[in-house]
ROBAPA-583387 format. One line per 2 residues: number of its first residue (from 1); their letters; for each residue x, y, z of N, C-alpha, C, O. Coordinates in steps of 0.2 Angstrom, whole numbers, padded with zeros to 4 digits. Atoms other than C-alpha are relative to their C-alpha. Last residue first. Layout:
REM residues N
NUM> A> X Y Z X Y Z X Y Z X Y Z  ...
//
This chain:
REM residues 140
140> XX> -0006 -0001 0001 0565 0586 0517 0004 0003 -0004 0010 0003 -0002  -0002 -0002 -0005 0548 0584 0523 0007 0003 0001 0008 0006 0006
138> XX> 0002 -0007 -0001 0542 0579 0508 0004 0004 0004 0006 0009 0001  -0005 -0003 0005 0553 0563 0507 -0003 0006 0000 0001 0011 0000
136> XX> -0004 0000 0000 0543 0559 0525 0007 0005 -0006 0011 0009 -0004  0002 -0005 -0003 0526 0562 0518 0007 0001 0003 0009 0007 0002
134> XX> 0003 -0005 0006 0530 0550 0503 0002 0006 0007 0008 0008 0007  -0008 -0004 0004 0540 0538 0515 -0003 0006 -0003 0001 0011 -0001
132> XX> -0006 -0005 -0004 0526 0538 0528 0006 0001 -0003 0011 0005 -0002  0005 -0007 -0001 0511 0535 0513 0006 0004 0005 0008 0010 0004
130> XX> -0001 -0001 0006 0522 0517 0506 0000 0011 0004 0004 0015 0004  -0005 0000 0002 0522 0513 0524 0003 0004 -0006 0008 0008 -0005
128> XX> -0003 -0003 -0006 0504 0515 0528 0008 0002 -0001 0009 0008 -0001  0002 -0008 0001 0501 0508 0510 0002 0005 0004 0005 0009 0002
126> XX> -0005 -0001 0004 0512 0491 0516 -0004 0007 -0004 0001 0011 -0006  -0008 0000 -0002 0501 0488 0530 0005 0005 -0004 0008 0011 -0001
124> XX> -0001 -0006 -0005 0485 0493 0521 0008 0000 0005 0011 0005 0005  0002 -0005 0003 0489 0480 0508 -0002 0006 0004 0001 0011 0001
122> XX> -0004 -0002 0002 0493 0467 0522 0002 0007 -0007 0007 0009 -0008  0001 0002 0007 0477 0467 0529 0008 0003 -0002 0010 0009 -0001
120> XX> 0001 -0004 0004 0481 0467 0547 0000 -0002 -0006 0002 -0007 -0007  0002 0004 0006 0480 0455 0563 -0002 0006 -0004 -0007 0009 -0002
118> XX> 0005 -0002 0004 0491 0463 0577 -0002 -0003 -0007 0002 -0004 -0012  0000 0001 0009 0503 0454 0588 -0006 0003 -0001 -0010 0002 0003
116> XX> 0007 -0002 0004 0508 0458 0606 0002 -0001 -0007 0007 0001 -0010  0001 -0003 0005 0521 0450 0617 -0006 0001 -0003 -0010 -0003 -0002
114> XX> 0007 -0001 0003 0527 0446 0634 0000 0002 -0008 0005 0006 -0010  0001 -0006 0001 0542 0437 0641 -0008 0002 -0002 -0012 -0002 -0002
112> XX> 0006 -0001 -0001 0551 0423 0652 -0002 0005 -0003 0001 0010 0000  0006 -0006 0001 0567 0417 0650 -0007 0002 -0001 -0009 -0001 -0006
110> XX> -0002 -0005 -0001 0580 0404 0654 -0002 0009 -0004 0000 0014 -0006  0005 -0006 0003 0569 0389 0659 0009 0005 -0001 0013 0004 0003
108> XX> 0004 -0001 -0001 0581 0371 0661 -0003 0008 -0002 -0002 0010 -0008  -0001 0002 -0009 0597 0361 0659 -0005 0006 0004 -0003 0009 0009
106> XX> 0000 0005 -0001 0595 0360 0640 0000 -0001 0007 -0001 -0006 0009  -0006 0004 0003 0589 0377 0635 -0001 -0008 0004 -0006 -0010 0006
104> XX> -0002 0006 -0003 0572 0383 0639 0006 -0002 -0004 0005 -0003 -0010  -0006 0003 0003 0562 0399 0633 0005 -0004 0005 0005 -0002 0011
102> XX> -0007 0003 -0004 0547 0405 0638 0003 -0002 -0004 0001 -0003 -0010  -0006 0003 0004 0533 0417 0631 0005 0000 0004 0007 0005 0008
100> XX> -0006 0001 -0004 0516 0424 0635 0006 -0002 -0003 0006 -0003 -0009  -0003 0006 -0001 0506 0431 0620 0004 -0001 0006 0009 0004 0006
98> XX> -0005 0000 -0003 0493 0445 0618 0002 -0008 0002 -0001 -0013 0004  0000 0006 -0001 0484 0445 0601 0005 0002 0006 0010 0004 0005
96> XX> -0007 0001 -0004 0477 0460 0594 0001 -0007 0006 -0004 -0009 0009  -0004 0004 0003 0463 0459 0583 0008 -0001 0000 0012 -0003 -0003
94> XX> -0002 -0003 0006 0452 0469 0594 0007 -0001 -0005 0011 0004 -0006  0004 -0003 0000 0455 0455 0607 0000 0008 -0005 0005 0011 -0005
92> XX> 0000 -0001 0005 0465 0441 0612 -0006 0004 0000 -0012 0002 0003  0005 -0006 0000 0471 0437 0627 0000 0002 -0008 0005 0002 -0011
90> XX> 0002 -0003 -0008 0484 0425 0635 -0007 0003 0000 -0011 0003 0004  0003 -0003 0003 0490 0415 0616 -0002 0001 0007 -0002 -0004 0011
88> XX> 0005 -0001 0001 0505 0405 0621 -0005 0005 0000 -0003 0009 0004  0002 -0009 0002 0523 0406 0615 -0009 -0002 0003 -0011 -0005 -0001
86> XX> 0007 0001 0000 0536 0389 0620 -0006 0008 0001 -0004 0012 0005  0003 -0005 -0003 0553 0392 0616 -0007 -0004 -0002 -0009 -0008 -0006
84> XX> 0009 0002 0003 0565 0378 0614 -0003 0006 0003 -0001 0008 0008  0002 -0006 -0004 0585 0382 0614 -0010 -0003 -0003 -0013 -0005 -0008
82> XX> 0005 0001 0005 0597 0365 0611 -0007 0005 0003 -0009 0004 0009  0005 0001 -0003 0613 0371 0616 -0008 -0002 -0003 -0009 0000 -0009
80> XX> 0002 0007 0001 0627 0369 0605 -0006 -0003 0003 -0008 -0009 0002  0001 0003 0008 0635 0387 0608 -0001 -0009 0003 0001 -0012 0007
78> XX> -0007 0000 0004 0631 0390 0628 -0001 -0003 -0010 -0005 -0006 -0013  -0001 0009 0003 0615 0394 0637 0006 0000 -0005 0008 0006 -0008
76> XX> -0004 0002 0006 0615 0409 0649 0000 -0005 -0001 0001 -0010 0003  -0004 0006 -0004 0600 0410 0663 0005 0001 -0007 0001 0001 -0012
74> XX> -0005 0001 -0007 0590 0427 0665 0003 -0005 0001 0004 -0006 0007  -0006 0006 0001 0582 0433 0648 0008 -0002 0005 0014 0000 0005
72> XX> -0004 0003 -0005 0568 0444 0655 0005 -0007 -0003 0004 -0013 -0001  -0004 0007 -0002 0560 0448 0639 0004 0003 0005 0006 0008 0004
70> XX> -0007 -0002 -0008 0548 0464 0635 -0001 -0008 0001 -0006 -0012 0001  -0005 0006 -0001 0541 0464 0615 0002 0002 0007 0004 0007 0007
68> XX> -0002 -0002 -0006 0526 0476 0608 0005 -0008 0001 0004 -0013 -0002  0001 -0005 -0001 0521 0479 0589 0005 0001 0009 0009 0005 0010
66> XX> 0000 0000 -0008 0521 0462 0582 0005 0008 0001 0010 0009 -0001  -0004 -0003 -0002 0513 0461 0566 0002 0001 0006 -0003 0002 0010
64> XX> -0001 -0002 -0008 0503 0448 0561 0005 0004 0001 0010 0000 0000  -0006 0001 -0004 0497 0446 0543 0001 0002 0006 -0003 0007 0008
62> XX> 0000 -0002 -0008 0480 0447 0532 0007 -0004 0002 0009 -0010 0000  0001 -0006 0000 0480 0445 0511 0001 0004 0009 0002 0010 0009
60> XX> -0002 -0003 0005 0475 0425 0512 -0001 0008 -0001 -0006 0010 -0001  0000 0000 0008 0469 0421 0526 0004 0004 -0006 0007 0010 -0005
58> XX> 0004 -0008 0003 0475 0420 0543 -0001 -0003 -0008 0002 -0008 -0011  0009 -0001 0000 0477 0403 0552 -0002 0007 -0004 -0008 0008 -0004
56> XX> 0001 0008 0005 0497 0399 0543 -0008 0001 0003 -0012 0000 -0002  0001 -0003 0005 0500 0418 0554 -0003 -0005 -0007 -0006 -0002 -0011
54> XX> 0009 -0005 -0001 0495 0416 0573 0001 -0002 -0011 -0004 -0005 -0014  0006 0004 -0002 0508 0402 0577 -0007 0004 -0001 -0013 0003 0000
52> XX> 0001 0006 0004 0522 0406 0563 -0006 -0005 0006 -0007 -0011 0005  -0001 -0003 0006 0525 0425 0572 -0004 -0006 -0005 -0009 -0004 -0008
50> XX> 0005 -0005 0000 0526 0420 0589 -0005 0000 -0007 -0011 -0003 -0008  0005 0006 -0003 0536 0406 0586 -0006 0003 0003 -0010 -0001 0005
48> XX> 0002 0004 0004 0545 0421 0576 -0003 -0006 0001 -0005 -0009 -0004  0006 -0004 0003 0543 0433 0590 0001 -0005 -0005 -0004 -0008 -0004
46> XX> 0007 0000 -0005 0553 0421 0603 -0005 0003 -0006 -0010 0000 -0007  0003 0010 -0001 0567 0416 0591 -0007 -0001 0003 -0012 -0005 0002
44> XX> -0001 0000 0006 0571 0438 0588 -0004 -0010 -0001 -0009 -0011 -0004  0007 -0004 0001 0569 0439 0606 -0002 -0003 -0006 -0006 -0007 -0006
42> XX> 0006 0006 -0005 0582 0422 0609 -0004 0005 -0002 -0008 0002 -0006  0001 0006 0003 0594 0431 0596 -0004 -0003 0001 -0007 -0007 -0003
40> XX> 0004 -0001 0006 0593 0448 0603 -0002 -0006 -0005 -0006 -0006 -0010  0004 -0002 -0004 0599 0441 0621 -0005 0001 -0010 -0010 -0002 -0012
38> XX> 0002 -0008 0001 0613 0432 0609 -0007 -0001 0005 -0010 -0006 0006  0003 -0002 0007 0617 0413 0613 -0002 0008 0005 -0003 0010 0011
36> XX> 0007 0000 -0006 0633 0411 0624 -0004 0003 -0007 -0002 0006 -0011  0002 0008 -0001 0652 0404 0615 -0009 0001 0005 -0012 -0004 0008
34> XX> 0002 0002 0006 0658 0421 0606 -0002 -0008 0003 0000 -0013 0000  -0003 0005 -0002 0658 0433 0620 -0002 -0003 -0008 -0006 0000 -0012
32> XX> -0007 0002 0003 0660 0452 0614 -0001 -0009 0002 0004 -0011 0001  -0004 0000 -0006 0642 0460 0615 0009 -0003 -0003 0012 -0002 -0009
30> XX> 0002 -0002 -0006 0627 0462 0605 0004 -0001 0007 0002 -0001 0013  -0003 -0005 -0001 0634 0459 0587 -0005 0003 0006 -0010 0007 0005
28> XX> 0006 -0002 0001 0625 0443 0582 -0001 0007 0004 -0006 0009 0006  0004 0000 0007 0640 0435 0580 -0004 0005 -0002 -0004 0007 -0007
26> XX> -0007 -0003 0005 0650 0441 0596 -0003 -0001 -0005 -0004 0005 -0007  0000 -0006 -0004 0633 0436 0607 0005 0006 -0006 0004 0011 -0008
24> XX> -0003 -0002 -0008 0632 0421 0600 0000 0006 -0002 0000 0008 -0007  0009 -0002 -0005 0615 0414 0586 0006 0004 0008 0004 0005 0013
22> XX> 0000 -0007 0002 0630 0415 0571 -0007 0000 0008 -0012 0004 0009  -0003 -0003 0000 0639 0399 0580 -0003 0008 -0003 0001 0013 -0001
20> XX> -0005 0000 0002 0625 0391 0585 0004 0005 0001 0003 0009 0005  -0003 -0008 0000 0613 0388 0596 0008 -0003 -0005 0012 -0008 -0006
18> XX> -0006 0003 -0004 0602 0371 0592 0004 0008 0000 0002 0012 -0004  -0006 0001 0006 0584 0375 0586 0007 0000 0007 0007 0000 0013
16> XX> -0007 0002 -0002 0567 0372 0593 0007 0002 -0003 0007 0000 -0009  -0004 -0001 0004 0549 0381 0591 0008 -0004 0004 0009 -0003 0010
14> XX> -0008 0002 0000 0534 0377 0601 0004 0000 -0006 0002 -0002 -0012  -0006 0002 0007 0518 0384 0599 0005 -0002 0002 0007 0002 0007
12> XX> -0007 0000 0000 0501 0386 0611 0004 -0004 -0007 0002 -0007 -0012  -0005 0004 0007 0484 0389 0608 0007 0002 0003 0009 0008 0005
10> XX> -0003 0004 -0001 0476 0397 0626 0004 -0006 -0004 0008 -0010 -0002  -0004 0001 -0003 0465 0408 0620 0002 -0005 0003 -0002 -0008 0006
8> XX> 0003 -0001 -0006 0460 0406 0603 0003 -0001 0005 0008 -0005 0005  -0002 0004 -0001 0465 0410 0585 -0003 0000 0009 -0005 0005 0011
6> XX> -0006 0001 -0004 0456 0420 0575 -0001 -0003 0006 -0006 -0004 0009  0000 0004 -0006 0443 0417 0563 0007 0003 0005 0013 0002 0002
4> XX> -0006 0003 -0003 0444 0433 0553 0001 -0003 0005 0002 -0001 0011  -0001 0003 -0007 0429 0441 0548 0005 -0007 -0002 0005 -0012 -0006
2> XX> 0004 0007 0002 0433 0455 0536 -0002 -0006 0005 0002 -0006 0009  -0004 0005 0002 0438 0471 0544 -0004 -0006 -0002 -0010 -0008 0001
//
């Protein structure tokens, strides 16, 4: 692989957004309440403050995928809340990146998780994929 400064440990991100109406539970089709934000809405919040802290340092052609996700999401926040995740960089090594990650509404933590990102050349990416449809449509 080409050399690719990558990021070091300990970089931290924050991301903020307010819950809405498509971020509940009923919207975001993982339950019936329509006033608490979605479990899959906080993952999905956590990999892209993940996602937009590795990926503005790559160069042109290289992107981060994320491969592994486990969330403990153990306090409910309500629509209007204001949801802040905080991601940091734990470990980093053959171009995999492992990250902690919390999350915070307005009256304190309400989850804790792990994740991994990988640094690839996006042309290999998208050939891998291109390569499992072919082999795939064969298949069939």
């Amino acid at each position: 692989m080409e050399a690719v400064k990558m990021l070091e440990v300990g970089t931290v991100h924050t991301l903020q957004k307010k819950v809405t109406i498509d971020d509940t539970s009923l919207k975001f089709g993982s339950g019936k309440i329509d006033n608490l934000f979605a479990t899959p809405r906080l993952v999905a919040f956590l990999v892209e403050a993940s996602s937009s802290m590795i990926d503005p340092s790559l160069p042109e052609g290289y992107v981060s995928i994320g491969h592994h996700v486990e969330v403990d999401h153990f306090k409910p926040s309500t629509l209007g809340a204001t949801i802040t995740v905080e991601v940091r960089i734990v470990k980093v090594e053959n171009w995999k990146y492992t990250i902690h990650m919390k999350a915070y509404d307005d009256f304190g933590q309400i989850c804790v998780g792990k994740h991994t990102r990988s640094v690839i050349q996006h042309k290999i990416l998208m050939d891998k994929a291109t390569l499992r449809e072919i082999i795939l449509e064969n298949e069939e």
